[in-house]
N, C-alpha and C positions, 0 to 999 in steps of 0.2 A: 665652114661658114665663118664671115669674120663678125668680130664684136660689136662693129656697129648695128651690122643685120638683126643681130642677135636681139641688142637693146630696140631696136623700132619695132622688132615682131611679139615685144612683152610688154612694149605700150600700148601698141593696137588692139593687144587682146584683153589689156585692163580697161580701155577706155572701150571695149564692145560692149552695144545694149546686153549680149548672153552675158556676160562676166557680170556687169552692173546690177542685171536681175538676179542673178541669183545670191551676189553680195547681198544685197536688198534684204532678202528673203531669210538670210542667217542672223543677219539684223534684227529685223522684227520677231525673229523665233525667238533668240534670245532676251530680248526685251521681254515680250510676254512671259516668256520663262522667269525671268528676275521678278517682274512686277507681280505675276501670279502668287510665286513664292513666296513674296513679303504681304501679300495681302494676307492668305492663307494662313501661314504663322500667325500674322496680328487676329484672325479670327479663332482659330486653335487655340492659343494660350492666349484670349483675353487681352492683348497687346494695351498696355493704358488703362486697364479697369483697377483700381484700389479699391480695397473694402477692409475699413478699421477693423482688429481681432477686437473683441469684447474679452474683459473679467469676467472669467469666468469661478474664479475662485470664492467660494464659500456659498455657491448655489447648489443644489439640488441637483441628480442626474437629468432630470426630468426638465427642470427651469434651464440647463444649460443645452441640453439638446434643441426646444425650442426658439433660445436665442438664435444659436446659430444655422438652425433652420431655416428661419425667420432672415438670414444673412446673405443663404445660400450656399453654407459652407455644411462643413459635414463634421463630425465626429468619431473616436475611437479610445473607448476607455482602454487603458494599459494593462492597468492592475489597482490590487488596492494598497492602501497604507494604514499599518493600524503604529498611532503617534498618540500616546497618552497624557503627552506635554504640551499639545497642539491646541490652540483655543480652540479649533474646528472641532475636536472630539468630542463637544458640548454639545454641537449639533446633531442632529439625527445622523444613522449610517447614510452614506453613501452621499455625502456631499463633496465636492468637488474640493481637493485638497489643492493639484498645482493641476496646472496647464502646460504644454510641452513649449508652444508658443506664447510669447508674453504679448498680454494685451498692448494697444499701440500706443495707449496714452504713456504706457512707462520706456516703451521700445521704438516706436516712431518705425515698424515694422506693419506694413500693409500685404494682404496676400488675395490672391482672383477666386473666383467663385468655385465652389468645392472642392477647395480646400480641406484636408483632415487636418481637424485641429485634434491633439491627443488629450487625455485627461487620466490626473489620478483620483480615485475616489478615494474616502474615508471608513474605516472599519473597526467596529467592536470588539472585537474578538480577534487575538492571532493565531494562529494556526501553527500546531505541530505535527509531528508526523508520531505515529501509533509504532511501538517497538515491539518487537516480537519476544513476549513473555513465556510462552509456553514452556513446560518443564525447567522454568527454570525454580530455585527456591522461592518462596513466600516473599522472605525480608530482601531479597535482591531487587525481587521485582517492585517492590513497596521502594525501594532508595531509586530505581529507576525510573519511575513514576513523580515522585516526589522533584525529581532534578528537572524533570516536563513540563511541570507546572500542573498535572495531571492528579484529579481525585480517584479515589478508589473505592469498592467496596468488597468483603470477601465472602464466599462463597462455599461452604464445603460439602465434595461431593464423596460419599465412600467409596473405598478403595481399599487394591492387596498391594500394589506396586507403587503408586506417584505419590507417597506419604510427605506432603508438607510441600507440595511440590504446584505449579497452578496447571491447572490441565484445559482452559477455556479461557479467553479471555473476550467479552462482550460491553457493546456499547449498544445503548436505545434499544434492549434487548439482543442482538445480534450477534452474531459473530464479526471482529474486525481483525481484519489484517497487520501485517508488518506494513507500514509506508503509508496507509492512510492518515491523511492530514485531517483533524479536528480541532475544534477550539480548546485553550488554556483553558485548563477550569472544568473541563469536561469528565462525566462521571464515568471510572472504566470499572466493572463486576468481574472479579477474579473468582473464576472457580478452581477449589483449590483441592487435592485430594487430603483425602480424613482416612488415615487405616481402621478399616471399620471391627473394631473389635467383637460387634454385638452382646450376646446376652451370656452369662457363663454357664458353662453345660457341665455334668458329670462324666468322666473319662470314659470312654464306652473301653471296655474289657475284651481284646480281641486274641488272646491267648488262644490257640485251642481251634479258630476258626479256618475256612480257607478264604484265600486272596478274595475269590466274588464277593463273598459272606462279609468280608472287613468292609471292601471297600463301597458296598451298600450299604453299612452304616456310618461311615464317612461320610457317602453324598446326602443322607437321610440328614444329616449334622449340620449340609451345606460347608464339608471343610475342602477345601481343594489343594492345601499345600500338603502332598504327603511322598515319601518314595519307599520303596519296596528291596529288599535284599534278600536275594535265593542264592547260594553257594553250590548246589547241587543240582538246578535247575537248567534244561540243556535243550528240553525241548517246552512245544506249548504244552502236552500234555503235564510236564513235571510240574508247570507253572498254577495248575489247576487241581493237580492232586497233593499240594503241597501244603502246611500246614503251618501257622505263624507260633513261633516259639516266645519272639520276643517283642516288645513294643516300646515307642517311647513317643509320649510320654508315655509313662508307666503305670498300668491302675493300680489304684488306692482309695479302698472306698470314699467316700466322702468328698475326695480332692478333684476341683472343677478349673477345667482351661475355657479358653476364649477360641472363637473358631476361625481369627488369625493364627494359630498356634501351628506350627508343622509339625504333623507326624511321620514317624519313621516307623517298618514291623518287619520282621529277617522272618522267611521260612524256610522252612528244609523236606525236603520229600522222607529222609528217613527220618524214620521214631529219633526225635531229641531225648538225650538223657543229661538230665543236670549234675552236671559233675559233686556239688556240694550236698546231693543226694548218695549215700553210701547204697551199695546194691546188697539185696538181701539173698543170702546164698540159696540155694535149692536144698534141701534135706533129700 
């Protein structure tokens, strides 16, 4: 086919009513497509709506949520701020320190209806986090405290083992944790262990006795620190037919321990003979 053919049969088919109609038709889809578009957007984001931010600083949580209620905007406290140099700290807590957006009288910044506008608030009290004291010494824990800005009070509990040591540590009556945050200034009750020496007893005399026999008047004493030495002992029987030679502490009449005190007692199943006892011959 030659080129002239070619070009008169791509005019005729552009300038046909089918080609023209359905030109047409791609036409107006896309119009409507464009124009819907732009309507939609401008109805979606408020297309042309301004609305002045208000100051919100040095109001009230309360007085500033209803401005901008009242605005149709919305809010979002951040956090707080505790500023002891701040004229605002005169104010009650929780008054609005900044705004994340500046108002538009100083900013010439306008924003569409619900909007979050953010805010920080004012506060009292700063907040530390609670260290974890337990077993550690007294005075450590007291300079640890001290460096938090944290008060104390001490507490003691008796004891055989955590002598001097804090074995509790409580706020508002409770138990608190390592990482709990409280306010500076806040009262923490260290309980602290007291080796409880009690009341002084007379050496109870356990020469002569067996192992049951001692160690029932030890518990009768309430002593619990004591250990036991059998040389010749091998089974449980030895252990129980065996008999205490020597103690320590050592009695003496008169002379009284505390019922912190450890005793120690050696038995032996055969007959002890004291050496610095001479043996007296048999006639």
């Amino acid at each position: 086919m030659k080129i002239p053919e070619i070009i008169k049969q791509i005019k005729s088919l552009i300038f046909s009513k089918y080609f023209l109609k359905h030109f047409g038709l791609v036409i107006l889809f896309y119009l409507l497509f464009v124009f819907g578009s732009i309507y939609y957007l401008n109805f979606a984001t408020n297309h042309g709506e301004k609305i002045p931010v208000p100051n919100l600083v040095g109001l009230s949580s309360d007085e500033a949520k209803k401005k901008l209620e009242d605005l149709g905007l919305q809010y979002e406290i951040l956090d707080s701020v505790y500023d002891p140099n701040s004229p605002l700290f005169k104010k009650p807590e929780g008054t609005v320190f900044e705004q994340v957006i500046e108002p538009t009288s100083s900013s010439n910044v306008y924003v569409k209806s619900g909007r979050i506008i953010g805010i920080r608030l004012t506060k009292k009290t700063q907040l530390v986090e609670m260290p974890n004291l337990v077993f550690k010494q007294i005075h450590f824990a007291q300079s640890i405290l001290d460096g938090r800005g944290l008060r104390f009070i001490i507490r003691y509990r008796p004891t055989e083992e955590s002598n001097g040591s804090v074995m509790d540590q409580l706020f508002n009556g409770k138990k608190i944790t390592q990482g709990t945050r409280i306010p500076i200034g806040s009262v923490i009750i260290l309980v602290v262990g007291q080796l409880d020496i009690g009341i002084p007893f007379q050496i109870p005399n356990l020469v002569g006795l067996y192992r049951d026999e001692a160690l029932k008047i030890l518990d009768s004493l309430k002593i619990s620190s004591y250990n036991v030495v059998c040389a010749d002992c091998f089974t449980h029987e030895d252990s129980i037919s065996a008999l205490i030679f020597y103690q320590s502490p050592e009695y003496l009449e008169g002379q009284n321990v505390f019922k912190s005190s450890h005793f120690s007692f050696s038995m032996s199943v055969a007959p002890y003979i004291d050496p610095e006892i001479p043996e007296i011959p048999l006639e």
